[in-house]
C-alpha positions as CSV (number, residue, x, y, z in Angstrom):
1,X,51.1,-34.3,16.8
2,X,49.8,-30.8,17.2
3,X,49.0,-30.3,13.7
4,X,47.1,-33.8,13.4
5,X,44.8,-33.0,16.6
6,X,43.7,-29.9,15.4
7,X,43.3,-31.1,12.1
8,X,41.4,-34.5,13.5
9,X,39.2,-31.9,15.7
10,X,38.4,-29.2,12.8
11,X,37.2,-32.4,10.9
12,X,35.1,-33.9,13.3
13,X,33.7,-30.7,13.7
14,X,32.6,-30.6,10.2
15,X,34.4,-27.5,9.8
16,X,36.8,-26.3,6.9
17,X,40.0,-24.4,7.1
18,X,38.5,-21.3,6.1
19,X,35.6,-21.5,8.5
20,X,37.6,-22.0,11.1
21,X,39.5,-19.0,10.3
22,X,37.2,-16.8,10.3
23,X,35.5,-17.8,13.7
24,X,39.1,-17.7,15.3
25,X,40.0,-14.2,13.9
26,X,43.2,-15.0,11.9
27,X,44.0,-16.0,8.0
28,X,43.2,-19.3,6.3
29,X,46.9,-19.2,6.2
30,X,47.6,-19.8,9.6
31,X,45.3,-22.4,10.1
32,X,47.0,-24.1,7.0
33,X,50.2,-23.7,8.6
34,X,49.1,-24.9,11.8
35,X,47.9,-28.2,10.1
36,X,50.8,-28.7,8.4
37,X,52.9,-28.5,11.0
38,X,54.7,-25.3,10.9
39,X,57.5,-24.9,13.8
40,X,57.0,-21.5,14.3
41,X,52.8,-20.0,14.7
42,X,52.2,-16.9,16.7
43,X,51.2,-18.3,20.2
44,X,47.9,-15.7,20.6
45,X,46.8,-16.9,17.2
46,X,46.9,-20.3,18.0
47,X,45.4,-19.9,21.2
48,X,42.2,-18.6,19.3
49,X,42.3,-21.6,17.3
50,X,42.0,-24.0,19.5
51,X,39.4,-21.7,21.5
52,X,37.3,-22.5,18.8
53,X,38.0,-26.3,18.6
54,X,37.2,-26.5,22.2
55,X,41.0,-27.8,22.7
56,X,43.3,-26.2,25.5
57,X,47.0,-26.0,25.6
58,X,48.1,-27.2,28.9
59,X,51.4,-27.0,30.6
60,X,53.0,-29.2,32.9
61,X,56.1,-30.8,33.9
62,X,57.8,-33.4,31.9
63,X,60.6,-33.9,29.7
64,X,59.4,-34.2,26.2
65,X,58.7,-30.8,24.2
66,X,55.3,-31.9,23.6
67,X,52.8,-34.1,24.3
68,X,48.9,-34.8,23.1
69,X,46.1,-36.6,25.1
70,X,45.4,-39.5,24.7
71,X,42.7,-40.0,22.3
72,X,42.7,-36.4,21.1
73,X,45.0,-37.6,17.8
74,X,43.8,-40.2,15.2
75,X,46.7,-42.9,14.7
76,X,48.4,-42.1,11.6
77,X,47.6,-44.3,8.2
78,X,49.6,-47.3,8.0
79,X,49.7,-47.4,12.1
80,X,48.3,-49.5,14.6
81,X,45.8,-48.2,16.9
């Protein structure tokens, strides 16, 4: 879910993976890796990444490993809205 709201975001924000990269200060790598949903990213990087989308990691109680607002992530293909 991660990977497909910063990917959604980057998009909307007409931006491409290397652009991004470079205004966040890390490798077109990571972003790649980040987008593709890679289990194990370097928190400080990805912290600049979504700095730049204008997205914030947020922590709260709960009982799921992760969770995305509402609205933030595009349903997948093939999947009702």
């Amino acid at each position: 879910m991660l990977a497909r709201a910063v990917r959604a975001r980057r998009k909307a924000l007409k931006l491409t993976q290397i652009q991004l990269s470079q205004l966040a200060g890390c490798g077109p790598d990571f972003v790649y890796d980040v987008e593709s949903g890679k289990t194990t990213l370097r928190l400080d990087k990805l912290l600049d990444v979504l700095c730049v989308l204008g997205l914030e990691l947020v922590l709260s109680q709960g009982k799921g490993a992760l969770r995305v607002a509402s609205g933030i992530v595009p349903p997948a293909p093939g999947k009702a809205p």
